[in-house]
C-alpha positions in Angstrom: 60.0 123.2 106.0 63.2 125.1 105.3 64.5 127.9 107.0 67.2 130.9 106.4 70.4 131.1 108.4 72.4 134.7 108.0 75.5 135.0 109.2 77.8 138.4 109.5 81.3 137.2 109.8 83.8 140.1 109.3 86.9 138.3 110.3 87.8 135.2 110.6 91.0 133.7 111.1 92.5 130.3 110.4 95.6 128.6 111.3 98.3 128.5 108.2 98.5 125.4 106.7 102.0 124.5 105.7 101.0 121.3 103.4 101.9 121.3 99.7 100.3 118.7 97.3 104.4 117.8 97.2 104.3 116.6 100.8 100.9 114.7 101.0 102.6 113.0 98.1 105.6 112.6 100.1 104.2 111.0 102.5 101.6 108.6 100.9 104.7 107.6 98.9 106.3 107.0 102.5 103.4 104.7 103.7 103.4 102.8 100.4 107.2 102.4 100.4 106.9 101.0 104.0 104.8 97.8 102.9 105.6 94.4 100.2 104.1 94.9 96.4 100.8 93.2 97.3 99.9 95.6 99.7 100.6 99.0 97.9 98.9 97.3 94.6 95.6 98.0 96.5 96.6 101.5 98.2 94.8 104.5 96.6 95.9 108.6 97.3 92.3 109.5 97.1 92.7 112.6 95.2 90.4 112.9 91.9 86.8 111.8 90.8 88.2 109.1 88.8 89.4 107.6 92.6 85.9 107.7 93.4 84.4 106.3 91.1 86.8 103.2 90.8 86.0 103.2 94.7 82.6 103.4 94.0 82.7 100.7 91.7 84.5 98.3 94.4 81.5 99.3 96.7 78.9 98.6 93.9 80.4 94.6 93.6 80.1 94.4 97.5 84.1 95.1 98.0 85.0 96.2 101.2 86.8 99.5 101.3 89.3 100.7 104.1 89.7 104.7 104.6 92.4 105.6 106.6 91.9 109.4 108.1 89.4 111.6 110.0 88.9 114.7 108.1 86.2 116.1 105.8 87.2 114.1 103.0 87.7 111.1 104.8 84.5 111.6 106.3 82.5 112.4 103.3 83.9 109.6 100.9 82.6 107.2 104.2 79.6 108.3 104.1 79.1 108.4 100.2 80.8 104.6 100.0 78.8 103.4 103.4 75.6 104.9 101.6 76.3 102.2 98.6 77.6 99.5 100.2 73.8 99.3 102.1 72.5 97.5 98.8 75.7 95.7 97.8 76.3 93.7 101.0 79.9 95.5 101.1 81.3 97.6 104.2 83.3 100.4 104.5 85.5 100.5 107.7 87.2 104.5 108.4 90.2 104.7 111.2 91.3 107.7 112.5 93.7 108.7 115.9 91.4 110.8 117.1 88.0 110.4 119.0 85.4 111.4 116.3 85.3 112.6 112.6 87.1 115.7 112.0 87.8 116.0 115.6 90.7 118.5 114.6 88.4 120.6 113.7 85.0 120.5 115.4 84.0 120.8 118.6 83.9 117.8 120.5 79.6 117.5 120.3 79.6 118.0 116.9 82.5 115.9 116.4 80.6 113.2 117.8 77.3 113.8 116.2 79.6 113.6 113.1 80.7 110.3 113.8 76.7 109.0 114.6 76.1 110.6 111.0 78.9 108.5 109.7 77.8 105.3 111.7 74.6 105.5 110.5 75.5 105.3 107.1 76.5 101.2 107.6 80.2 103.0 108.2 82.6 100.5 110.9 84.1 103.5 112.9 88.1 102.2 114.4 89.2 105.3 116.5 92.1 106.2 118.3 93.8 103.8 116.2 96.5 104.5 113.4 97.9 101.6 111.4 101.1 100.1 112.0 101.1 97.5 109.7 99.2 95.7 106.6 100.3 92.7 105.9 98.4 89.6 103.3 97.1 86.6 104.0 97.8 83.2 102.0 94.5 83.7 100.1 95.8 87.2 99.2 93.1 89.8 101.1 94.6 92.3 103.6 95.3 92.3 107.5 94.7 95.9 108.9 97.3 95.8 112.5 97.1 98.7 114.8 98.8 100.5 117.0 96.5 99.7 119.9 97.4 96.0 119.1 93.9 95.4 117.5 94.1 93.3 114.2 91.1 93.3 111.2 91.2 91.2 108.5 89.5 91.2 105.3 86.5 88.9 103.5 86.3 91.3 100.6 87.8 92.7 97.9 89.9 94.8 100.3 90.9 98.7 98.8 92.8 100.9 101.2 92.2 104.4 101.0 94.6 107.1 102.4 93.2 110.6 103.0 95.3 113.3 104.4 
């Protein structure tokens, strides 16, 4: 069953985004400048389809992938790498600040069915959480610490993906 939705929109108007692809690089440089060489070795700017489908590939050996940020890329990229992990005995864990995915821009019940969507795709959801530190162990995987005080560490092949 499918069915046709038509909508007349005349107007619309959306806040101004001042973000250049010179600032998200800014900062991502930033957060990688903030941790030791082991740590940024496995931090990926999430920016091309050649990022995804190195992630992919670390999802397809059963890795365990870390996306840091809420929005629709950060949501989507969940969901696709949650989707493979399901028959590679991998996990995908997403942390955001806010309550639900894309809760910046969705209402708060759609928000939230978002984040159900998400969940449902095998994805660990950490919210109202951002991280404050990542640090390695003596084996060499990752330790996720948080601002709420909450610590996660790693099994897996551990890549840290940073979405703005």
């Amino acid at each position: 069953m499918s069915s046709t939705v038509q909508l007349d929109i005349t107007h619309l108007t959306l806040p101004p985004i001042n973000l250049t692809a010179d600032d998200v690089q800014a900062k991502f440089v930033t957060f990688k400048g903030s941790f030791q060489q082991e740590v940024t070795d496995k931090v990926t700017l999430f920016r091309s389809v050649a990022d995804f489908q190195q992630l992919h590939e670390v999802a397809g050996k059963g890795g365990h992938i870390t996306i840091i940020g809420g929005g629709f890329l950060g949501s989507e990229l969940a969901c696709a790498l949650g989707y493979k992990t399901k028959s590679t005995k991998g996990s995908v864990t997403q942390v955001y600040p806010e309550y639900g995915n894309m809760a910046k821009v969705l209402p708060e019940y759609l928000s939230r069915w978002t984040t159900d969507k998400v969940k449902s795709e095998g994805v660990d959801i950490i919210t109202h959480s951002t991280v404050k530190d990542v640090t390695t162990t003596p084996d060499g995987k990752l330790k996720l610490s948080f601002d709420t005080g909450k610590e996660v560490g790693f099994i897996y092949t551990f890549s840290l993906v940073y979405t703005l």
